[in-house]
C-alpha positions, 0 to 999 in steps of 0.5 A, spaced: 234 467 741 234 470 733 239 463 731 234 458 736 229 460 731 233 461 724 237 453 727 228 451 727 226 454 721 232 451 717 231 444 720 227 439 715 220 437 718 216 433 715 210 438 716 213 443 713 214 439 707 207 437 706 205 443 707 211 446 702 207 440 697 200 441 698 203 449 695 206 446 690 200 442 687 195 448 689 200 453 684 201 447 678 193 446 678 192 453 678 197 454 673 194 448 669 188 453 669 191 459 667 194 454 661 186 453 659 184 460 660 191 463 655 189 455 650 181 457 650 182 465 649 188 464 643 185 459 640 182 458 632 175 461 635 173 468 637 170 471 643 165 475 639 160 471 634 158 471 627 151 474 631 154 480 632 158 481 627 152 481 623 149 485 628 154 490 627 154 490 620 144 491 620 146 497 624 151 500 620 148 499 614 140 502 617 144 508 619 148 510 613 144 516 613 145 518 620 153 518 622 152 521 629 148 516 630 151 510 627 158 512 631 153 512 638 150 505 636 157 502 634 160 505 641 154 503 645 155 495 641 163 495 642 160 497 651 156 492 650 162 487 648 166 489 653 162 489 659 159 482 657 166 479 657 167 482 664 173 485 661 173 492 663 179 492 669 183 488 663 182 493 657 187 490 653 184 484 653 177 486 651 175 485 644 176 491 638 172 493 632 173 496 626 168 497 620 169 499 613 163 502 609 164 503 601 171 503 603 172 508 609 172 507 616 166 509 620 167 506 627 174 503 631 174 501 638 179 505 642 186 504 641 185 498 637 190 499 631 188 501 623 191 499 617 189 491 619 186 487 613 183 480 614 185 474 610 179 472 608 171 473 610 170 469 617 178 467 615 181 468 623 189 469 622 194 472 627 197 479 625 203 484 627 202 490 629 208 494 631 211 488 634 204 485 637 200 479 634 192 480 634 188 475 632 183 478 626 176 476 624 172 480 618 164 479 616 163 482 609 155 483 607 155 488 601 158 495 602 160 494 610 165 489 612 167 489 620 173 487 623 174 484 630 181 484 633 183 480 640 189 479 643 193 474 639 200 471 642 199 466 649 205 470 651 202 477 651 195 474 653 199 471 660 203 477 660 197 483 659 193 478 665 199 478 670 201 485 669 194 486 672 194 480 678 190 475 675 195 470 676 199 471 682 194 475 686 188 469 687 194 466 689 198 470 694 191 471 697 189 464 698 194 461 701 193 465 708 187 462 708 190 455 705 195 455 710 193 455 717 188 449 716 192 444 712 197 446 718 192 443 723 190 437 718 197 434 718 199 436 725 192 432 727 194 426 722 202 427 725 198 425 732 200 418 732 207 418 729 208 422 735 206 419 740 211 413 737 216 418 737 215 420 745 215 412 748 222 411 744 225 418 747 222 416 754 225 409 754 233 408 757 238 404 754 237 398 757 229 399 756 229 394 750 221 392 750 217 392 745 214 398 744 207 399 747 203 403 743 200 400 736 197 405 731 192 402 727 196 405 720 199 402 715 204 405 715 206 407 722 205 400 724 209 398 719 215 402 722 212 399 730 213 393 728 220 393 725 222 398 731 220 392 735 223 387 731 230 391 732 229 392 739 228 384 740 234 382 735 238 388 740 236 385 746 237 378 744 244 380 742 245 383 748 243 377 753 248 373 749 253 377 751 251 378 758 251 370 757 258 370 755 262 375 759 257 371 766 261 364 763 267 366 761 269 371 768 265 364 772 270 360 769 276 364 770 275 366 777 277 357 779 283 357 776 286 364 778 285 361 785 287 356 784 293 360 780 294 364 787 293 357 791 300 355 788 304 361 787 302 362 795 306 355 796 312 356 792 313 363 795 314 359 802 318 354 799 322 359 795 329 362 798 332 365 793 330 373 792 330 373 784 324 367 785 320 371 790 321 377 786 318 373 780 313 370 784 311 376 786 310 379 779 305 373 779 301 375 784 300 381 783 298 379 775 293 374 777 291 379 783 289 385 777 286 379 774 282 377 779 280 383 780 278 385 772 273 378 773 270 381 778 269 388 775 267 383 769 262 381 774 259 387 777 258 390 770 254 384 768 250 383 775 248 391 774 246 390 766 241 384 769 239 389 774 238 395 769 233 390 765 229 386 771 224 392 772 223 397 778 227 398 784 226 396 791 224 401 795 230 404 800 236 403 801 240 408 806 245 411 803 250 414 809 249 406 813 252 404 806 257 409 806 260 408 813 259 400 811 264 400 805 269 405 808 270 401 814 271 395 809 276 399 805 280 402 810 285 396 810 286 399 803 287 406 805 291 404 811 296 401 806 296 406 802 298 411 807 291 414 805 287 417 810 279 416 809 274 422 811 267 421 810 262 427 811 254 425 812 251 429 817 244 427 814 240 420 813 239 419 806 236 413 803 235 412 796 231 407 791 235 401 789 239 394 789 245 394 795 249 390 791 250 395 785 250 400 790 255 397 794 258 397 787 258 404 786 261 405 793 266 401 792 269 403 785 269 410 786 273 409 793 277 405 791 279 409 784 280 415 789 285 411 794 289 408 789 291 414 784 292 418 792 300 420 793 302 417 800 301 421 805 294 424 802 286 423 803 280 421 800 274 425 802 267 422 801 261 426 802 254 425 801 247 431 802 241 433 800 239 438 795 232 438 790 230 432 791 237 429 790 242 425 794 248 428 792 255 424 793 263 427 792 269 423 792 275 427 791 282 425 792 289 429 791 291 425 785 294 427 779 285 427 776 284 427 769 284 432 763 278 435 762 278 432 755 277 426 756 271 426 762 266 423 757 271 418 754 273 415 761 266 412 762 268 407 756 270 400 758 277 399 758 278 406 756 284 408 760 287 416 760 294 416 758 299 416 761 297 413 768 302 410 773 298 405 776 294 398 774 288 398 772 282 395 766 279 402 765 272 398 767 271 402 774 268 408 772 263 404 767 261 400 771 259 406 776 256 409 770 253 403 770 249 403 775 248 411 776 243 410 770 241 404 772 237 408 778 236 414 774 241 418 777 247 422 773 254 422 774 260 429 774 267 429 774 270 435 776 277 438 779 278 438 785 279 442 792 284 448 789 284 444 783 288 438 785 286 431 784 278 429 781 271 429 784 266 425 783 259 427 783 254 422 784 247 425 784 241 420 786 233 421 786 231 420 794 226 415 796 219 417 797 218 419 804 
């Protein structure tokens, strides 16, 4: 459950990665604001006013004869400094006073450093103290003169803010609650893109029509139509080649008759033994090619179908059955092969006959010949969820487990196999599994000998 979830987390989406965008540009904007904040309070000008410094200076000179009271005025004013720049949970960055009369300090602001003297009257300059910048700025009227210090370097002002939370605090605060809604605005404008992705995923392989659905977005619309051109270029590739394989196999069966015709005759006049030895070989090549066009053929006649639009309704299924066992039986007699068939219920499946028939035959066919002599091939057929579920099994020699995926490829063969054959069998079976929405297995067999098939169908509507 825990390695679902961390596979879902690692995989990109395309949500997540607006999302990660638009927390990406609400970072930079506000730290485009915290650079103006650090640019507007390290700059040239100072927070406190030429006013107020020459109000600092009034009440210190009328109140040179009352040094209590003078100390409270000038703690009163450097509150009042405080308190009208909202800086008192940031106490280092409020703004200090020292002032000097005849030569002695009579007031400085709590842990504002001494010693400091100003360049010039008005003149602002950044001077160091044990390692720190302030930037100083002094008024001189008559005896008195007062100094402001504030914070000076952009560094220590970003570092005294950040110790504090003003700078990662509004942003991990309001992210919760930026979030959730642009997850909702991205999963609602991700609508369309969905539903394009939900009729490609229902279509089959052989469903190459346009896609129906037409967003009205640029962009996904773009995307539609080179989907839908894609898909004609595909299906017009595929008709050729249906078109040729269809041409090549018509052409072909006439001469191989033909061919066929005349080895027949020759082998009536022939006496000699190493003739008809010869001549059996070319029959029984022609034999294996006549039977690759018409595998040729049935593979073509299934795609066509798979392409032509819905299925007829029913087919019965075990009258089926028992049609093309008797047929097949001549086979299976020559092969000493015994057929057995096991379907007590009547079924009956949504489908063509001929692709069907097609099916049956394949797959029994297959069985027969792989079959030691002296062996049986078992065909049954039942119901289960809806499902009518077909076994072919023989006591061949089966297939290796690593190569039940590749068998379903044209013309693949497994290894080492004894007997003729073009490897279309099993394609042209799955060919037609698919096309009547059904799916195919391979397994061991009875006691693990030989190969089972199964097939499993969607039972007609009763």
């Amino acid at each position: 459950m825990m390695g679902r979830f961390w596979a879902m987390l690692r995989r990109p989406t395309l949500v997540r990665r607006l999302m990660l965008a638009q927390m990406l540009m609400l970072t930079v904007l506000w730290s485009l604001a915290v650079a103006y904040v650090l640019f507007e309070g390290t700059g040239e000008a100072s927070n406190v006013t030429r006013g107020v410094l020459h109000a600092i200076i009034s009440v210190t000179d009328n109140l040179a004869d009352q040094p209590v009271r003078q100390e409270q005025s000038l703690r009163a004013i450097d509150e009042a400094l405080r308190e009208e720049f909202e800086m008192g949970k940031v106490p280092e960055l409020a703004p200090r006073i020292l002032v000097w009369r005849e030569g002695k300090l009579v007031y400085k602001s709590p842990n504002a450093p001494s010693g400091i003297r100003s360049a010039g009257p008005e003149q602002m300059e950044v001077v160091y103290v044990k390692g720190q910048a302030w930037r100083s700025r002094s008024l001189v009227e008559g005896e008195t003169r007062v100094t402001v210090l504030e914070v000076g370097g952009a560094w220590q002002f970003f570092i005294t803010i950040n110790s504090h939370g003003y700078y990662l605090l509004p942003l991990l605060i309001s992210l919760p609650f930026l979030l959730v809604p642009a997850w909702l605005s991205i999963r609602l404008a991700m609508r369309p893109w969905r539903k394009v992705a939900q009729e490609v995923a229902a279509r089959g392989p052989q469903d190459l029509r346009p896609l129906t659905f037409k967003p009205p977005h640029g962009e996904l619309a773009a995307l539609v139509d080179n989907i839908n051109a894609l898909l004609q270029r595909v299906d017009a590739s595929a008709a050729r080649e249906r078109s040729f394989i269809a041409d090549a196999t018509h052409e072909l069966r006439t001469p191989l008759a033909a061919m066929r015709v005349n080895v027949e005759a020759l082998q009536g006049q022939a006496h000699d033994a190493r003739q008809q030895e010869l001549l059996d070989g070319i029959l029984n090549s022609g034999n294996r090619a006549a039977r690759l066009v018409g595998q040729l053929l049935q593979l073509t006649r299934s795609e066509v179908q798979a392409g032509a639009g819905e299925l007829p309704r029913r087919q019965a299924l075990d009258t089926l059955l028992q049609d093309r066992l008797a047929a097949l039986s001549g086979l299976a007699q020559a092969g000493d092969i015994e057929l057995e068939l096991q379907a007590s219920v009547s079924l009956s499946v949504p489908g063509q006959r001929e692709s069907l028939v097609s099916l049956i035959d394949n797959l029994v066919e297959n069985a027969i010949k792989y079959s030691p002599r002296g062996s049986s091939v078992t065909v049954s057929l039942h119901a289960e969820r809806g499902q009518a579920v077909l076994h072919v099994a023989d006591q061949g020699p089966g297939i290796a487990p690593e190569l039940y995926a590749r068998v379903f490829d044209r013309f693949f063969r497994a290894p080492q196999q004894a007997q003729p054959g073009s490897g279309l069998g099993l394609s042209i079976v799955a060919s037609v599994v698919h096309q009547h929405g059904g799916t195919i297995q391979l397994h061991r067999g009875n006691g693990g000998l030989g190969l089972l098939v199964e097939v499993r169908l969607p039972l007609a509507e009763a």
